[in-house]
C-alpha positions in Angstrom: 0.0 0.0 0.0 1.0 3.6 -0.6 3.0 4.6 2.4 1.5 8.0 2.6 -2.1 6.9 2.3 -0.9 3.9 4.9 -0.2 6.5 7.1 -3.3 8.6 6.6 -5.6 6.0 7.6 -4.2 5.0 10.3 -4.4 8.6 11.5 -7.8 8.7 10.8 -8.4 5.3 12.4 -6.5 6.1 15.7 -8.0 9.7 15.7 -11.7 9.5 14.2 -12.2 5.5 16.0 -13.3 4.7 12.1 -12.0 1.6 10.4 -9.7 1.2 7.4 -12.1 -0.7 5.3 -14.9 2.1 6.1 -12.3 4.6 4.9 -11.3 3.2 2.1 -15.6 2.4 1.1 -16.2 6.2 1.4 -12.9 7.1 -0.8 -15.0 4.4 -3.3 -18.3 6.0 -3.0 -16.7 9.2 -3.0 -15.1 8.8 -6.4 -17.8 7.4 -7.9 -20.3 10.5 -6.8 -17.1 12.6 -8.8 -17.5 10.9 -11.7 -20.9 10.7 -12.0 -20.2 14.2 -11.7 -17.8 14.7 -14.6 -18.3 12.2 -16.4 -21.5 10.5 -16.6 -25.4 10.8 -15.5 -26.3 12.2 -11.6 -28.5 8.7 -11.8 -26.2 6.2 -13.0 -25.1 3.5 -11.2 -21.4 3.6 -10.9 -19.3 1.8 -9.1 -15.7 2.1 -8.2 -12.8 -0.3 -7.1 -10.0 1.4 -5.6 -6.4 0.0 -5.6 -4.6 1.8 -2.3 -1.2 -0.4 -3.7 -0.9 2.3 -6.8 -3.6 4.8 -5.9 -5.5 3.6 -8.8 -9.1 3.1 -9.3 -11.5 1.3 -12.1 -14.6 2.5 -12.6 -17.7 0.4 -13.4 -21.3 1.1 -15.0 -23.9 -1.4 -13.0 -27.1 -2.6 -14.5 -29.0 -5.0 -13.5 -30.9 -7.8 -16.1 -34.8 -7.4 -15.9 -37.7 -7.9 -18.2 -39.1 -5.1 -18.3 -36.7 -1.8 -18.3 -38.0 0.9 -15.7 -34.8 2.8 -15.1 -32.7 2.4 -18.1 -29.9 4.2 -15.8 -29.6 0.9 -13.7 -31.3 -1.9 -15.7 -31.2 -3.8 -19.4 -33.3 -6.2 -21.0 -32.3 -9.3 -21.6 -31.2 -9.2 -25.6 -29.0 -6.2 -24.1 -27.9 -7.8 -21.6 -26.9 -10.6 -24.0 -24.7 -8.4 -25.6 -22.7 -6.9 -22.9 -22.1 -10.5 -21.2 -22.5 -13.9 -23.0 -25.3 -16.1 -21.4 -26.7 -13.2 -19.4 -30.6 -13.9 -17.6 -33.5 -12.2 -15.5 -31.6 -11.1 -12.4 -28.1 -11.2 -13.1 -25.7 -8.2 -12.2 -23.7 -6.5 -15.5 -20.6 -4.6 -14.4 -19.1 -2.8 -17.9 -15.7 -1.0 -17.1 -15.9 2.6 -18.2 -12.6 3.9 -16.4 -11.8 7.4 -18.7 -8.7 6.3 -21.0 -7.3 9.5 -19.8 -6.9 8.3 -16.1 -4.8 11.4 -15.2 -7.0 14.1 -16.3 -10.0 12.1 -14.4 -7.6 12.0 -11.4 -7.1 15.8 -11.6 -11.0 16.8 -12.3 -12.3 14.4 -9.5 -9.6 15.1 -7.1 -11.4 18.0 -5.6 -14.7 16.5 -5.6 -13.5 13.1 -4.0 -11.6 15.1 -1.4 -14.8 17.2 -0.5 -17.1 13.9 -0.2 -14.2 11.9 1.8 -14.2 14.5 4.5 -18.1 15.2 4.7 -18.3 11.6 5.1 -15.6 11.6 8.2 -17.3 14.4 9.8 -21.2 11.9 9.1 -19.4 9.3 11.0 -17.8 10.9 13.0 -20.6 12.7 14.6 -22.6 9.5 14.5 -19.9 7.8 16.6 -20.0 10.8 18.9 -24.1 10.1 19.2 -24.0 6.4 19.9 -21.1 7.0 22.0 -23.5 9.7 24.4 -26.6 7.9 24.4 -24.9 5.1 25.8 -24.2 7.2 28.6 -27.6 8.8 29.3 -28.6 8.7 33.0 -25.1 8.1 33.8 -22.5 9.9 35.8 -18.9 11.8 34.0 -17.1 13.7 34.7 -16.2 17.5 32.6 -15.1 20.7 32.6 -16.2 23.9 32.6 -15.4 24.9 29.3 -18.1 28.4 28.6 -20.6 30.5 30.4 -22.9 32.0 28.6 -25.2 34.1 30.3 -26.5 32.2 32.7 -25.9 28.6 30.4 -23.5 26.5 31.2 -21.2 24.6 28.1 -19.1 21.8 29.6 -15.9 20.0 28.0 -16.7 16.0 28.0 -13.8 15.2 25.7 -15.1 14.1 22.9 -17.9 16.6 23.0 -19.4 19.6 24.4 -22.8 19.6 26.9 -24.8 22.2 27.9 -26.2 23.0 31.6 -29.0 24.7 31.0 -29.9 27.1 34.4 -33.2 24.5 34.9 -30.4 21.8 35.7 -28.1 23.7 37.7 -27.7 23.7 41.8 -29.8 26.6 43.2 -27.0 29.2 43.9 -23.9 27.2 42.9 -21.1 28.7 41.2 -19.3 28.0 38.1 -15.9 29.1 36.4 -14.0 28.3 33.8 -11.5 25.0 33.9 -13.7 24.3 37.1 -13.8 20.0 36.7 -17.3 18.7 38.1 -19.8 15.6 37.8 -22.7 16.0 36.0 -25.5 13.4 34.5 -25.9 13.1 31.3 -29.7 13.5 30.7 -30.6 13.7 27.4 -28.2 13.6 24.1 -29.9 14.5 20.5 -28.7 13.9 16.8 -27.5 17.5 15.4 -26.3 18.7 12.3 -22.8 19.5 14.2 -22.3 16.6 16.4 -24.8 15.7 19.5 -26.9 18.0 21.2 -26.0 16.5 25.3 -28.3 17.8 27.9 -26.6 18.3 31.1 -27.7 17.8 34.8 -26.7 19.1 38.7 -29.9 19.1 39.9 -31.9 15.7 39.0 -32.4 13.2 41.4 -30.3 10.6 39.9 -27.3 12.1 40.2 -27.8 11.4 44.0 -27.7 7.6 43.2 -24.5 7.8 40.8 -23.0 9.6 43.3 -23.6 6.8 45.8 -23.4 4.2 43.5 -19.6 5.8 43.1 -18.8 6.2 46.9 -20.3 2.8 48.5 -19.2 -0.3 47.2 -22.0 -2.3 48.8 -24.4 -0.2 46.6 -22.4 -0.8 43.2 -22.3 -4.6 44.6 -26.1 -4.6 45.2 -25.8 -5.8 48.6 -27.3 -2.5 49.4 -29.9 -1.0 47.1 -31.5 2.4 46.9 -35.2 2.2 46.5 -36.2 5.6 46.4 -34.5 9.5 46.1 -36.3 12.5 46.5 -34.5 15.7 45.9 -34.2 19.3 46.3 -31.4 20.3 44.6 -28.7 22.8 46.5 -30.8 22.1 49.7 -31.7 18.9 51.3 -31.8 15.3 49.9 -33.7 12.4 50.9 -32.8 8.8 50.0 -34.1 5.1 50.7 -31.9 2.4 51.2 -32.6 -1.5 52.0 -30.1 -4.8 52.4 -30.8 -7.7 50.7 -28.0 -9.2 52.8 -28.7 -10.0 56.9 -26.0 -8.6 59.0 -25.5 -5.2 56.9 -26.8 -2.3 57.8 -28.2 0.2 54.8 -27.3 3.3 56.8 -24.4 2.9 58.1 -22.8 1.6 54.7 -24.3 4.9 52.7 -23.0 7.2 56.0 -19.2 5.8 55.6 -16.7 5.5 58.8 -17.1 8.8 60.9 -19.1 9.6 58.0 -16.3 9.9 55.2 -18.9 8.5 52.5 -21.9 11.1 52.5 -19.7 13.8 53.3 -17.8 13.3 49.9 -21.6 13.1 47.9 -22.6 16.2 49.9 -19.5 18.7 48.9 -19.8 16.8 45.2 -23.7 18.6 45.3 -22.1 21.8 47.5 -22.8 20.6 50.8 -26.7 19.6 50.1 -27.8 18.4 53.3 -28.9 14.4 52.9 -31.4 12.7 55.0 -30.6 8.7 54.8 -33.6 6.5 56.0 -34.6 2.9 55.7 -36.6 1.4 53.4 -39.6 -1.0 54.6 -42.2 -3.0 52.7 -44.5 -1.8 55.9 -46.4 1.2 54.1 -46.7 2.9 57.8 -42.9 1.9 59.3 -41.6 3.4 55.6 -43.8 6.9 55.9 -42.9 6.8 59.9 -38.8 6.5 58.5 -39.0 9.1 56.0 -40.4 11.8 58.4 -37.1 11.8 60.0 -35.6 13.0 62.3 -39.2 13.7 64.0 -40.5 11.3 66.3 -44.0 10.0 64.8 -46.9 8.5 67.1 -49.1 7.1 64.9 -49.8 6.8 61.3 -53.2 6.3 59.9 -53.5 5.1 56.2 -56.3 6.1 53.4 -55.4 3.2 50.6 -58.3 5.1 48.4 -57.0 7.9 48.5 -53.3 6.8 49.0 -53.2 9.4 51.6 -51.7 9.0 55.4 -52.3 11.0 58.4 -49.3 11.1 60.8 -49.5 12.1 64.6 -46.5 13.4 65.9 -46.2 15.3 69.5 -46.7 19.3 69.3 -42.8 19.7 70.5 -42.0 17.7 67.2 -44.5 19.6 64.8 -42.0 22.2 63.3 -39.4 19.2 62.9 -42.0 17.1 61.1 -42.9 19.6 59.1 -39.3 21.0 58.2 -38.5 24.9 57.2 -41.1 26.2 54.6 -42.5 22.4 54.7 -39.6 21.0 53.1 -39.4 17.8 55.4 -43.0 16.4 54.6 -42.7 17.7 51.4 -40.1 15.4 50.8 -41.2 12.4 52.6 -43.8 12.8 50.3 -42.2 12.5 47.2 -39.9 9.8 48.3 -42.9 7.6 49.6 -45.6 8.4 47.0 -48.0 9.3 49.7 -50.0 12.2 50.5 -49.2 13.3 54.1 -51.2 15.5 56.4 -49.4 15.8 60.1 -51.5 16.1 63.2 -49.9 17.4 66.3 -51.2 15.2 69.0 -52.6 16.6 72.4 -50.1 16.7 75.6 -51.3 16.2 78.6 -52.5 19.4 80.6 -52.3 21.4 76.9 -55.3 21.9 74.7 -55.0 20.0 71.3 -52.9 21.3 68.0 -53.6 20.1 64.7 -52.3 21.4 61.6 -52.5 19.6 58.6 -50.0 19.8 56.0 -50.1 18.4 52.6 -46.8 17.0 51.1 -47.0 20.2 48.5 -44.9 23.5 47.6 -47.9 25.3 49.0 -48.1 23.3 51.9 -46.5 25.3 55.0 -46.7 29.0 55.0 -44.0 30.7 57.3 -47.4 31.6 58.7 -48.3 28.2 59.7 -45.4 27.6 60.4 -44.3 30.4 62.8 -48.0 29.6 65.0 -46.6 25.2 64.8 -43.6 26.8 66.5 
């Protein structure tokens, strides 16, 4: 083989991940569209067989033996047939050489025209290997850099592309520079006329579980599993976690010695506060575990309604609740269940009962100011 084209393709195998005998098809389909250029009809169908030993290539009208002629461009009857290839039938393929005598001047004129299709062609697959390479990742953790801000838009450097982090994904009140290196998730990735459109994420839910997935072994292992994340980005996290194996304990596996393991996820998400509770199959003991850290009495379930009304003490109301609601709101979401929470009558104090629904609405600082 030609030294020089030798070492072109295995540039452009080693840089572009594309194979030899790809690159050498395109160069084939690319001198055949300058030919038909040149030379022949846009709707011919020509064919070309390039020699990489002597940079050389033959060139080749196809038609095809039918009947009936419909496209005289790519079929023949059979009497013509006949005459371009002895003992020629219905269905047999006619390849008639018509390489230009003057192979030199149909190197020069298609030169430019081969060149332009050979690259449009490397840039099609290589932005088609950048696509199947992304949406392999979607839902899955990298790593990038902070390559751009615009405005208040995000573009991160993942290599081999570029993604955005569109303000609707970002961290409530985290800041970014430029060359900062941070974990994102890749959320969605789109085919684009310049390479893959990759939707970035901070703030979804899932992250949470990469995250943990990264830190805790048992998780990655399966011997713990998280059942359930609910999230508020740049604030407070809230995230289920069972053992399918006796004698390990969930929580203490996802909290780390001295607590090494969550306190690495939590200054990954900018010190967002995370609440880790057990998981039960026990409707009641799950909504009871979720309300932590407040201490609940009694839970009462509506399976209609797929509701639950929680009693908790009046001195553990505001706790329940959380600042601005944000507690039951998340129990809530991490659950599935609607939850209203009752304080519950002490002894020698009239009776409290505030109700609040697992919604943004839920706790004024109103309600929550006369709770306290």
């Amino acid at each position: 083989m030609n030294e020089q084209l030798e070492q072109a393709l295995q540039q452009i195998e080693e840089e572009k991940g594309i194979s030899r005998e790809e690159i050498l098809s395109m160069i084939e389909a690319s001198l055949a569209a300058a030919f038909r250029k040149d030379y022949g009809n846009r709707d011919q169908n020509i064919e070309v067989e390039f020699d990489a030993e002597n940079l050389s290539a033959r060139v080749f009208d196809v038609k095809t033996v039918v009947e009936v002629v419909e496209d005289p461009q790519k079929e023949v009857d059979v009497e013509t047939g006949e005459t371009l290839q002895k003992g020629a039938k219905v269905g047999d393929v006619i390849r008639t050489e018509i390489t230009p005598e003057d192979g030199a001047q149909y190197g020069r004129i298609a030169a430019q025209t081969a060149k332009q299709v050979i690259i449009q062609k490397l840039r099609e697959a290589e932005r088609n290997m950048q696509f199947s390479d992304f949406k392999a990742k979607e839902r899955t953790l990298i790593s990038g850099v902070v390559q751009r801000i615009e405005g208040d838009t995000i573009l991160v450097d993942l290599g081999k592309g570029t993604g955005v982090l569109f303000p609707s994904e970002q961290i409530r009140g985290e800041k970014y520079v430029i060359g900062q290196r941070l974990k994102v998730l890749v959320l969605h990735v789109e085919p684009g006329q310049r390479g893959p459109k990759i939707t970035l994420s901070r703030s979804h839910p899932d992250i949470v579980r990469k995250l943990f997935e990264l830190e805790v072994p048992e998780i990655y292992n399966g011997v713990v599993e998280m059942k359930a994340v609910a999230r508020e980005a740049g604030s407070r996290s809230k995230i289920a976690v069972f053992s399918t194996q006796d004698g390990v304990d969930p929580i203490g596996a996802c909290v780390g010695q001295k607590g090494t393991r969550v306190q690495t996820v939590m200054a990954e998400l900018g010190g967002e506060k995370i609440d880790i509770i057990e998981w039960s199959e026990d409707t009641v003991k799950f909504i009871a575990n979720a309300l932590s850290p407040a201490k609940i009495l009694n839970v009462q379930l509506n399976e209609e309604e797929k509701s639950a009304s929680v009693g908790v003490l009046e001195d553990q109301l505001s706790l329940a609740i959380g600042k601005a609601g944000q507690n039951v709101r998340l129990a809530a979401r991490l659950t599935g269940w609607k939850i209203d929470i009752n304080g519950e009558k002490i002894e020698g104090v009239p009776e409290a009962v505030i109700e609040e629904s697992a919604t943004e609405e839920s706790a004024t600082p109103a309600e929550l100011a006369s709770a306290e």
